[in-house]
N, C-alpha and C positions, 0 to 999 in steps of 0.2 A: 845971240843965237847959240854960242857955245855954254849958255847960264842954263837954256831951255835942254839943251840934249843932254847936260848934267840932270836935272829934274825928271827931263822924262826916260831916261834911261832907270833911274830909280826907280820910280814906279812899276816898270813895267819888269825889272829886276823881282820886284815883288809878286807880279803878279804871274810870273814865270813860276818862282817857289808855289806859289800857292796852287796854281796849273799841275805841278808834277806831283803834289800832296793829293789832287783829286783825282789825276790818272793812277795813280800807286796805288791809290786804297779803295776804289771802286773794285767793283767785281767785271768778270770778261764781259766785255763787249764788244759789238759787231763794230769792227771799224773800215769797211771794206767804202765806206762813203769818203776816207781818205785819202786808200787807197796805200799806208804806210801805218805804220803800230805811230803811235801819237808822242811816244816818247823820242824816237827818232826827228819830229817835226817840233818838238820842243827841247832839243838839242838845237839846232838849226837856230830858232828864235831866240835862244841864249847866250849862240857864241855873234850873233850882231847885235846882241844887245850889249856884250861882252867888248865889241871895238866899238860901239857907239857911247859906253862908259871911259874909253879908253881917252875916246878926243874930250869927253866930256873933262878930263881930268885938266884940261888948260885954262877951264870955266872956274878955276876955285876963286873964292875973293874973299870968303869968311869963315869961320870955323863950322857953319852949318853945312857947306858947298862941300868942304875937305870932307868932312865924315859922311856925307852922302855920295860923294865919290869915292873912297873909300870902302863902303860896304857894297856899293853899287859893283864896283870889283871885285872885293872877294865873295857874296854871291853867288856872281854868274862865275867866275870859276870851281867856287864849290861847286853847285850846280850842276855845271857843263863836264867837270871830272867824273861827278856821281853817276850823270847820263850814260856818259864814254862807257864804263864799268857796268851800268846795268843793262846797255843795248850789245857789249862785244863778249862779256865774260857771264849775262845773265843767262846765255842762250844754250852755257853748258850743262848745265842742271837737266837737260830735256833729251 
């Protein structure tokens, strides 16, 4: 169980990144179907992907598991710092 939430914490580590490359470099959009600016809500799905990488990290057993635990963390903490910064200090520009 704890090999699976290594794996899929990864994944979706990735697909987080790739999630805030498409919201950042599109152009405005109506997002009132959220109901929340989208980076706000991929904050949120970063930093549980963030403890879900966290318990993953008891899952290691080979050098393939370590390094994807590993980046599976640093990541969502790159990530999730980038968010913090662009959702509390991006807001002063305006």
């Amino acid at each position: 169980m704890i090999r699976l939430l290594n794996y899929w914490s990864f994944i979706l580590s990735t697909i987080w990144v790739l999630l805030f490359y498409l919201f950042s470099f599109t152009g405005p959009i109506d997002y009132t179907i959220f109901g929340t600016h989208p980076h706000v809500l991929l904050l949120g799905a970063t930093l549980m992907t963030l403890c879900i990488g966290f318990i993953g990290l008891s899952g290691m057993k080979d050098w393939k598991s370590i390094a994807r635990s590993f980046s599976t963390v640093f990541l969502t903490m790159g990530l999730s710092a980038l968010l913090v910064f662009i959702i509390f200090f991006g807001k002063l520009a305006i």
